[in-house]
KEFIGU-524231 format. One line per 10 residues: number of its first residue (from 1); for each residue x, y, z of C-alpha. Coordinates in pm, 1 decimal. Each point is the difference from the previous one (the first is absolute). Example, Ala and Ser with C-alpha at 12.3 -4.5 7.8 and 13.67 -1.06 7.14 Angstrom:
BEGIN
1	1230.0:-450.0:780.0; 137.0:344.0:-66.0 .
//
This chain:
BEGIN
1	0.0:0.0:0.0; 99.5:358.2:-47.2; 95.1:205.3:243.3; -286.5:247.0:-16.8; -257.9:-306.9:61.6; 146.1:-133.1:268.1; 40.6:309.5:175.4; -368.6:41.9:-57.1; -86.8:-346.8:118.8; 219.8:60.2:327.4 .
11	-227.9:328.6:47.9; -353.2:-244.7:-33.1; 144.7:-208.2:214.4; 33.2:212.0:260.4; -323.0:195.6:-47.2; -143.2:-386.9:-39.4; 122.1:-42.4:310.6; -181.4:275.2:237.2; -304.5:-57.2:-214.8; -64.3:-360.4:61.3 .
21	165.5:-37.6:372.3; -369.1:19.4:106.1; -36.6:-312.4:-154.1; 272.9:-192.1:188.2; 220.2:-24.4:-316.0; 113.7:291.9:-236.5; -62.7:-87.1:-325.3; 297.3:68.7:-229.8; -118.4:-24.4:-342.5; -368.2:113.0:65.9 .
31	-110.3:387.2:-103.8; 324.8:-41.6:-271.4; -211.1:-103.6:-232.0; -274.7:-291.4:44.6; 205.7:-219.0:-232.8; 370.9:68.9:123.6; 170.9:-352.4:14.4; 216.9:-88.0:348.0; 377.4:16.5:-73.9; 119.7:-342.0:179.5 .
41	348.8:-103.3:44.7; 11.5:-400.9:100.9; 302.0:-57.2:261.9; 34.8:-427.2:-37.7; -125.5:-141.9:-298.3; 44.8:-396.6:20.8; -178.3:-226.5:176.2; -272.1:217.0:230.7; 101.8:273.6:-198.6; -105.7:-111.9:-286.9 .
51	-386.2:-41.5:100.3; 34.6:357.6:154.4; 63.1:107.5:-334.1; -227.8:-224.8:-179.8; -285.3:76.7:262.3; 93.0:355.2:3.4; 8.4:95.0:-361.7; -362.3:-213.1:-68.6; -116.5:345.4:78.8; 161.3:120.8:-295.8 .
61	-263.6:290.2:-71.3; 162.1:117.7:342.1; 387.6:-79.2:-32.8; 339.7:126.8:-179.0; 253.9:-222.6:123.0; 287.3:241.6:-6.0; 316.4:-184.3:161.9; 76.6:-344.1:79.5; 269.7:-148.0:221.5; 106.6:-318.4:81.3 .
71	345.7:-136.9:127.6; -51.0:-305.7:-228.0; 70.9:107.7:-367.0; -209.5:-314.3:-137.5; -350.1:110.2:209.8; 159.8:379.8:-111.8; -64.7:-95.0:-376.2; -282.5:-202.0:-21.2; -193.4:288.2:219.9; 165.7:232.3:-284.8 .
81	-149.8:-204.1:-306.6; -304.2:97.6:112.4; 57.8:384.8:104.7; 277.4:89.4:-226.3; -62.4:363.8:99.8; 83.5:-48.5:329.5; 337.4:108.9:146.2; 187.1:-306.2:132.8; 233.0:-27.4:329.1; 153.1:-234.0:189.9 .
91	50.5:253.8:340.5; -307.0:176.4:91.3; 201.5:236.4:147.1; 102.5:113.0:-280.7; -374.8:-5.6:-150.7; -100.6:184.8:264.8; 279.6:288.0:-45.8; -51.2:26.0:-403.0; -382.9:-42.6:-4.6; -214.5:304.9:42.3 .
101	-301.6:-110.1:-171.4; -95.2:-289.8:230.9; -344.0:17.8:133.2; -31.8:-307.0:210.7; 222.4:-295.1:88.2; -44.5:-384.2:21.5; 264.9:-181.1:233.2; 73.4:-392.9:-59.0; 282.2:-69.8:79.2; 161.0:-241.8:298.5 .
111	-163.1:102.5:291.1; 368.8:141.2:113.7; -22.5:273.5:-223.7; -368.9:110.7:68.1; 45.6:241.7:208.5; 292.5:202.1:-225.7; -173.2:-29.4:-287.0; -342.7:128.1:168.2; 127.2:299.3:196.1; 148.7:213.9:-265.5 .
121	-344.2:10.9:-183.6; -185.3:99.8:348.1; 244.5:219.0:89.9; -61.7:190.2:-390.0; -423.5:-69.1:94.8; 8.1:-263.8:-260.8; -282.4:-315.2:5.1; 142.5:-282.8:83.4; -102.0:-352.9:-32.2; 224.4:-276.3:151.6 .
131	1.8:-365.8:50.0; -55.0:-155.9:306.8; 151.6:-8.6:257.4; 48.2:353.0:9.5; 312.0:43.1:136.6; 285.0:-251.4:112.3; 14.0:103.7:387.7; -215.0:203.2:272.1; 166.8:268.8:-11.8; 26.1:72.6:-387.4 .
141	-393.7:-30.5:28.8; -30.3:289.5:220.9; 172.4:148.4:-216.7; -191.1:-45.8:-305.4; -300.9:82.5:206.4; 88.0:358.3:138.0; 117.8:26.4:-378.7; -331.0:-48.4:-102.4; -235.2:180.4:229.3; 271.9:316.4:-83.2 .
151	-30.3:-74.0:-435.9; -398.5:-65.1:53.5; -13.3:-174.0:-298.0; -140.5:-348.3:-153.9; 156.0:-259.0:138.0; -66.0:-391.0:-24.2; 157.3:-311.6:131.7; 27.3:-228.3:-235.8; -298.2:-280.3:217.5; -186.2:-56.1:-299.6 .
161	-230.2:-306.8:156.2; -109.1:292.7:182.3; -207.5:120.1:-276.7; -122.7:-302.7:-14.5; -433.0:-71.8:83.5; 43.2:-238.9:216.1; 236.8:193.9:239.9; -323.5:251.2:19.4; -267.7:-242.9:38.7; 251.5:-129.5:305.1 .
171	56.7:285.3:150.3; -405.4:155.6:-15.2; -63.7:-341.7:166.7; 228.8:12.2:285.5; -71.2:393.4:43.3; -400.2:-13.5:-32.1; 49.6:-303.4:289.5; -86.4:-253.5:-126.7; 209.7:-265.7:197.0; -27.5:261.2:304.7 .
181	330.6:149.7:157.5; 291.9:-149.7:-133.7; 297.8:-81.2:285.6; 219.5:-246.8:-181.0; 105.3:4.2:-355.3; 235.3:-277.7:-203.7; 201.9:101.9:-304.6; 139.6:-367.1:-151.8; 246.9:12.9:-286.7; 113.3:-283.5:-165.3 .
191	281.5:95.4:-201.7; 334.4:-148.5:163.9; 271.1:180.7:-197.7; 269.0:80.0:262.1; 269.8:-147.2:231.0; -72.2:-392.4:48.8; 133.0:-366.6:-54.0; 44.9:-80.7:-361.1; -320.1:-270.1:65.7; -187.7:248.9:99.7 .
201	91.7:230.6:-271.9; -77.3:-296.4:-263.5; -327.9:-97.7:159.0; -116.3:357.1:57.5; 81.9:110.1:-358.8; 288.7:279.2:93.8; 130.5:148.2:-357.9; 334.7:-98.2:175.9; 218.0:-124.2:300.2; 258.6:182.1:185.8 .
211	63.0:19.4:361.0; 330.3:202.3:-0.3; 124.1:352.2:-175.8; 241.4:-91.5:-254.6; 398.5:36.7:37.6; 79.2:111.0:-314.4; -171.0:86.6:-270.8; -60.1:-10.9:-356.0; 19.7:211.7:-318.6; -312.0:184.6:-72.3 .
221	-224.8:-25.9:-274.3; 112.3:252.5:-309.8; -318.0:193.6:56.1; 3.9:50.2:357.5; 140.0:319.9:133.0; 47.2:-162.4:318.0; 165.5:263.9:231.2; -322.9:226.5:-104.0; -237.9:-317.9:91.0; 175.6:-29.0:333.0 .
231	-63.9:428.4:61.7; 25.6:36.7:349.9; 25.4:-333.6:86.9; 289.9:-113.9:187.7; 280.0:-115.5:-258.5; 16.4:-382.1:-93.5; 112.9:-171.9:-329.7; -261.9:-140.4:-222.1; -121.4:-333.2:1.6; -283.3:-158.2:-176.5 .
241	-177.2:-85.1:347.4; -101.4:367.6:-33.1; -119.5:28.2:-294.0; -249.3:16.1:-246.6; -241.7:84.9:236.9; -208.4:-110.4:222.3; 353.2:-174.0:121.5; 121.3:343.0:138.7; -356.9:-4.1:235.6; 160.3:-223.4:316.8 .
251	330.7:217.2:17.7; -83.3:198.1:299.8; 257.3:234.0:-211.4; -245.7:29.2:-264.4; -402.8:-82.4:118.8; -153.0:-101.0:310.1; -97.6:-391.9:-105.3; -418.0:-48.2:-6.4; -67.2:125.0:330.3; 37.9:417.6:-180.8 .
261	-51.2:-134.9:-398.7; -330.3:-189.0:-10.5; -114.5:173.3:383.1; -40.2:263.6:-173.7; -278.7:-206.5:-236.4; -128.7:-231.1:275.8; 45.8:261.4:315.1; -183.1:292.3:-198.4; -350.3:-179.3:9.5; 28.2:-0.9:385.5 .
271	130.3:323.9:34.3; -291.1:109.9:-229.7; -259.4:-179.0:162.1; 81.1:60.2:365.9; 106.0:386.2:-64.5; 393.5:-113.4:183.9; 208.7:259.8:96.9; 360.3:-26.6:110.8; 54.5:-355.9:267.2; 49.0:46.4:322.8 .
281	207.7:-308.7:22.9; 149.2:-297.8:-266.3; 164.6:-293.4:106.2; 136.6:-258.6:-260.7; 162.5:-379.9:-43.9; 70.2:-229.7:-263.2; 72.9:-336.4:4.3; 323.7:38.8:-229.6; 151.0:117.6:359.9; 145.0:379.1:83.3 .
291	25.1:222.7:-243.2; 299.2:-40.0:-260.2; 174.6:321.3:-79.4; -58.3:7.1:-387.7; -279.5:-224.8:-48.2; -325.2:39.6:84.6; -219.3:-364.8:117.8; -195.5:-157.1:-186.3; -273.1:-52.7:223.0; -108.3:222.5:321.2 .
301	-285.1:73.8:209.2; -56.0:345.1:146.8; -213.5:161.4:266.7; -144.0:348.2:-2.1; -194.9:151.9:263.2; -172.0:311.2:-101.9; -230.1:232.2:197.3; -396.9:111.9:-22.3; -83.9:226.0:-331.4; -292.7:163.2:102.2 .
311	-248.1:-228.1:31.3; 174.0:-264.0:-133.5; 182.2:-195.7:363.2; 325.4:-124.9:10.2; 97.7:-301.7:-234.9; 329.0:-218.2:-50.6; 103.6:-17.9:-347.7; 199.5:-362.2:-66.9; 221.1:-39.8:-282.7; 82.8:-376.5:-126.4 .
321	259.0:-28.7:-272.4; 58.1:-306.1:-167.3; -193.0:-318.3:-127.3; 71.0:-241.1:322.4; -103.8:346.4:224.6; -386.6:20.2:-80.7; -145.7:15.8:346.8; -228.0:-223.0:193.6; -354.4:165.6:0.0; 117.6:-16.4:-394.7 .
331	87.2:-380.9:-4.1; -290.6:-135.6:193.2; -324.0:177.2:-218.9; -15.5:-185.6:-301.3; -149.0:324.0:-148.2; 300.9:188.1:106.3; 254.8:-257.6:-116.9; -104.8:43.3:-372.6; 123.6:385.5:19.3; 382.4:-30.0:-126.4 .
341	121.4:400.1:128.4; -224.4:200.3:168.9; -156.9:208.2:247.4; -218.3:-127.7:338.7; -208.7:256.9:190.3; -165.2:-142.6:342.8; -233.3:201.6:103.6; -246.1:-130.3:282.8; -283.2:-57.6:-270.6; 201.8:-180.4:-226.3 .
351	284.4:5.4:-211.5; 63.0:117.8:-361.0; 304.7:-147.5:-197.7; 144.0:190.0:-288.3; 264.1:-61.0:-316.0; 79.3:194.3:-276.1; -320.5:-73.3:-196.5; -269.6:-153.0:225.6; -88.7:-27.9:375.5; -275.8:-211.8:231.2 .
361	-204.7:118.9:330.3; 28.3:-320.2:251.9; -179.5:-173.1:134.3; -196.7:-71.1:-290.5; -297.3:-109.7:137.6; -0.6:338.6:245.1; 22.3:195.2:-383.5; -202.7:-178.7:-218.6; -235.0:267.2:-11.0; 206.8:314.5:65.0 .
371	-50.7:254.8:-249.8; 344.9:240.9:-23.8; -37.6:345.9:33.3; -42.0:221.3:-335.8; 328.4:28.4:-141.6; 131.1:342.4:92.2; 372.6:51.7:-87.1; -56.5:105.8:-380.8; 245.1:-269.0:-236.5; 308.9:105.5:-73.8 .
381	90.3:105.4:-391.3; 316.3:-172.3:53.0; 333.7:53.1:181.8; 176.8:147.4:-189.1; -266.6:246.0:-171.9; -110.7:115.2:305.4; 350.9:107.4:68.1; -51.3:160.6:-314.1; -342.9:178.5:73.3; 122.4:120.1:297.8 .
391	305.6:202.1:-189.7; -241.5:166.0:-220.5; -334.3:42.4:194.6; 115.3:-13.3:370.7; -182.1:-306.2:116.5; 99.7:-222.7:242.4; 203.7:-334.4:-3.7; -38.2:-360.7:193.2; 368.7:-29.1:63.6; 154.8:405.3:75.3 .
401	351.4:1.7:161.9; -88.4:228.7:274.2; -281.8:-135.8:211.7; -67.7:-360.7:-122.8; 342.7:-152.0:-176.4; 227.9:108.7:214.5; -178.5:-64.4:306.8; -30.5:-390.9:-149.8; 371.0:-27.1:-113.8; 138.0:120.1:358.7 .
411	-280.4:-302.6:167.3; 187.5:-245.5:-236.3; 329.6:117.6:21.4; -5.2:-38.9:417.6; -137.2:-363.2:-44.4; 357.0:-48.4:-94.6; 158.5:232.9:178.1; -124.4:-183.0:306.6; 79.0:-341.3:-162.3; 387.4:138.5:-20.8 .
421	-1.3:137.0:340.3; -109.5:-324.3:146.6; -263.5:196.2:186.0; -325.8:124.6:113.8; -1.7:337.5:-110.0; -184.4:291.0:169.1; -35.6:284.4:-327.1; -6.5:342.9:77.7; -127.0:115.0:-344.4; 22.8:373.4:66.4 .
431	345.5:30.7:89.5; 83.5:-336.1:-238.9; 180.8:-175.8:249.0; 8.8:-358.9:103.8; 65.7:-116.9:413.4; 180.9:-249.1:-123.4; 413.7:41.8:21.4; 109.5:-33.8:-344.6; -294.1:31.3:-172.2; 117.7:339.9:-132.7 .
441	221.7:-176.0:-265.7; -293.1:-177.0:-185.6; -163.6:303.6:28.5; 205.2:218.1:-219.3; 351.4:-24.3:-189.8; 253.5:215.9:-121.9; 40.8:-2.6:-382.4; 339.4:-85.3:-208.1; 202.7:314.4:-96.3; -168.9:175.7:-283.5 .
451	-367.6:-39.4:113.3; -162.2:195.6:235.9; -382.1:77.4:96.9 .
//
C-alpha cells in the first residue's frame, strides 16, 4: 500500500477505535468504507497454521492476507502458492518492523513463541487471533492480558469446539439447572502422548517414545531455521524427537504436554458452564512418578478447588489425563463408559456428560421427559469469522484474551505447575504468586539472549 493510504487507514483506526469502544471491541475496518477488506499477516503457517489460514481466509469477501511467516521454508511456500501477494518472512520480528499495513494478526506457531509473536501486535492495537494455549507460562499470560484490556481490540483464542452447538446446549443446561447445583466436575482425556514406558507408549498410541533429552544432536532439516524455531527457548541442538510437530508438545522447553494443549478444549466447557474464575487451590500426580525436568507425563490427575460465583456454590474441578485414568463414577455407569473424552457435571439432580459433539442428562429414567430450556446463546458464525466480525463491527468473541483465555490458560498452566512442585498449591491470583517454594520457576522463565517481552 501507499503511503498516503495507510496513513489514512492508521487515522480510521483510531477514530474506529473511540467510536466502537462502546461496543466492547473497536472496530478497525468499519466506517472506512462498508467493504474495506482486513489486512492479515499469518505468524506460523504449517500444521495449525495452516487451518488458521485456510479457516481465516474462507471469509475472503473480508480478508487481504498481506504477510506470511513461517520458520519452515516448505509450509513458507506452499502458504505462498496460494497468496503470492503476500510478503514472506521467516522472523516475525522482522515482519513486524517492515510491515505498516497490517491490520490484524494470526499467531500459530509452537506455543513457546505465542506470547512474542502476540504482544507486538497488542502493543500497536492490532487484532489478534492465536492458537491455544495462549501463552507458554503464567506469567507471559498476564501479560498478554493487561496487553489486551490496554489495545481493546478483537481478540480470539484459537478454542474452536467452542463455537461448537453442543458446547451451548451444555452449558444453557447446566446454567438454567437442570441437574441442580453442580459441586463436583470430571474432565477425562484420553490421549497419552507424554513421558511413559515404551508399552505404554505402544498400547496407548504415543506418535513416539522417549524418556530422556538427547546428548547430542542431529543436523537439521534444510528448511528449518532452527535457532529462530527455538526463539527464546533455552539453547539445545536439534534432534528429530522435537520435531515436526506435535513432537515439540511434551518438551516442557517448548509446550506444557495435554494438561495446557487439549485443557484448553476439554477445560473451556467447564469453565463456560460453571462461570470459573481463578482456583483457589490445584494439587496434581501422575502415575509416571515426580515430575521429570524436560518432559512432561503422560498421564496425570489434578485437583482444583474453586470458590462460590454468585449463586453458583463452590465445586471441585478434576482433571484425568490419559486412557488407563478415566475415573470411577466413569467406569461403573455403562452409560458413562461409552463417552471416550469428556466432561461430567454432578449436580444433586443429576448429572450431564458432555464431548465435543454430543452430551446425556443421567439418570435416564429421572430425564426421560425433561424438556431443555429454549436455546439462548445465539450459534456461533464460526471461530474464526467471528474474530473477524468483531474487527470490523465491534462485536464480541467466545474466546477474548483478557477476561476468558487467559483466565483458562493460567487454570491449566498451574495444574502443572503444581504437578512440578510436587505440591498442593494455595494461588494467590491477584498478586500471581504460588505458596509453594519453588513454584516461581514454572511460573515464569527468562528468555535466551535476543528475545525479550
Amino acid at each position: 500500500m501507499t503511503q498516503p493510504v495507510t496513513t489514512s487507514r492508521r487515522r480510521f483506526i483510531l477514530q474506529a477505535t473511540a467510536a466502537g469502544a462502546a461496543l466492547g471491541f473497536p472496530a478497525i475496518v468499519k466506517g472506512a468504507s462498508p467493504n474495506a477488506k482486513i489486512n492479515v499477516a499469518f505468524i506460523g503457517v504449517g500444521g495449525r497454521g495452516g487451518g488458521n489460514l485456510a479457516g481465516v481466509t474462507a471469509s475472503a469477501d473480508m480478508v487481504n492476507v498481506v504477510a506470511l511467516c513461517d520458520v519452515d521454508s516448505l509450509a513458507l511456500d506452499a502458504a505462498a502458492a496460494k497468496f503470492p501477494g503476500a510478503g514472506r518472512y521467516k522472523d516475525f520480528r522482522k515482519l513486524y518492523e517492515e510491515r505498516k499495513d497490517i491490520d490484524a494478526v494470526v499467531v500459530s506457531t509452537p506455543e513457546h513463541t505465542h506470547a512474542y509473536a502476540t504482544l507486538p501486535a497488542l502493543r500497536r492495537k492490532l487484532p489478534v487471533y492465536c492458537e491455544k494455549p495462549l501463552t507458554h507460562n503464567v506469567a507471559e499470560a498476564a501479560l498478554v492480558m493487561e496487553a489486551a484490556r490496554q489495545a481493546g481490540v478483537a481478540t480470539q483464542m484459537g478454542t474452536q469446539i467452542h463455537a461448537g452447538e453442543n458446547y451451548r446446549r451444555v452449558v444453557e443446561l447446566v446454567q438454567s439447572g437442570a441437574i441442580g447445583h453442580v459441586r463436583e466436575c470430571h474432565v477425562h482425556v484420553s490421549r497419552s502422548w507424554g513421558l511413559q514406558s515404551a508399552e505404554d507408549a505402544k498400547r496407548y498410541g504415543d506418535i513416539l517414545h522417549v524418556t530422556e533429552r538427547p546428548a547430542g544432536g542431529a543436523k537439521a532439516p534444510d528448511h528449518i531455521d532452527w535457532d529462530l524455531w527455538l526463539g527464546p527457548a533455552p539453547f539445545r541442538p536439534f534432534d528429530p524427537v522435537y520435531l515436526p510437530g506435535p513432537k515439540w508438545y511434551r518438551w516442557w522447553d517448548f509446550g506444557s504436554g495435554t494438561m495446557s494443549d487439549l485443557g484448553s478444549h476439554w477445560n473451556d466447557l467447564p469453565w463456560w458452564a460453571l462461570k470459573l474464575e481463578a482456583p483457589l487451590s490445584v494439587e496434581a500426580t501422575s502415575p509416571n512418578g515426580p515430575a521429570h525436568p524436560d518432559l512432561a507425563p503422560a498421564a496425570m490427575t489434578a485437583r482444583y478447588e474453586y470458590g462460590p460465583r454468585g449463586e453458583m456454590p463452590a465445586c471441585t474441578l478434576h482433571w484425568h489425563q490419559g486412557a488407563a485414568m478415566k475415573p470411577a463414577v466413569w467406569k461403573d455407569d455403562p452409560q458413562l463408559a461409552k463417552f471416550d473424552s469428556g466432561v461430567l457435571f454432578i449436580g444433586d439432580k443429576g448429572m450431564l456428560i458432555s464431548d465435543y459433539g454430543k452430551h446425556k442428562l443421567l439418570p435416564e429414567n429421572v430425564f426421560k421427559d425433561f424438556t431443555p430450556p429454549p436455546a439462548s446463546i445465539p450459534p456461533s458464525p464460526g471461530h474464526h469469522r467471528q474474530w473477524l466480525d468483531a474487527i470490523k463491527n465491534g462485536t464480541p468473541t467466545d474466546s477474548p484474551f483478557a477476561t476468558y483465555a487467559g483466565p483458562l490458560t493460567i487454570a491449566n498452566h498451574l495444574g502443572n505447575v503444581a504437578y512440578r512442585t510436587g505440591s498442593r498449591i494455595q494461588w494467590d491470583a491477584k498478586a500471581l504468586r504460588a505458596d509453594v517454594a519453588g513454584a516461581a520457576k514454572f511460573l515464569s522463565r527468562q528468555p535466551r539472549e535476543g528475545w525479550a517481552l
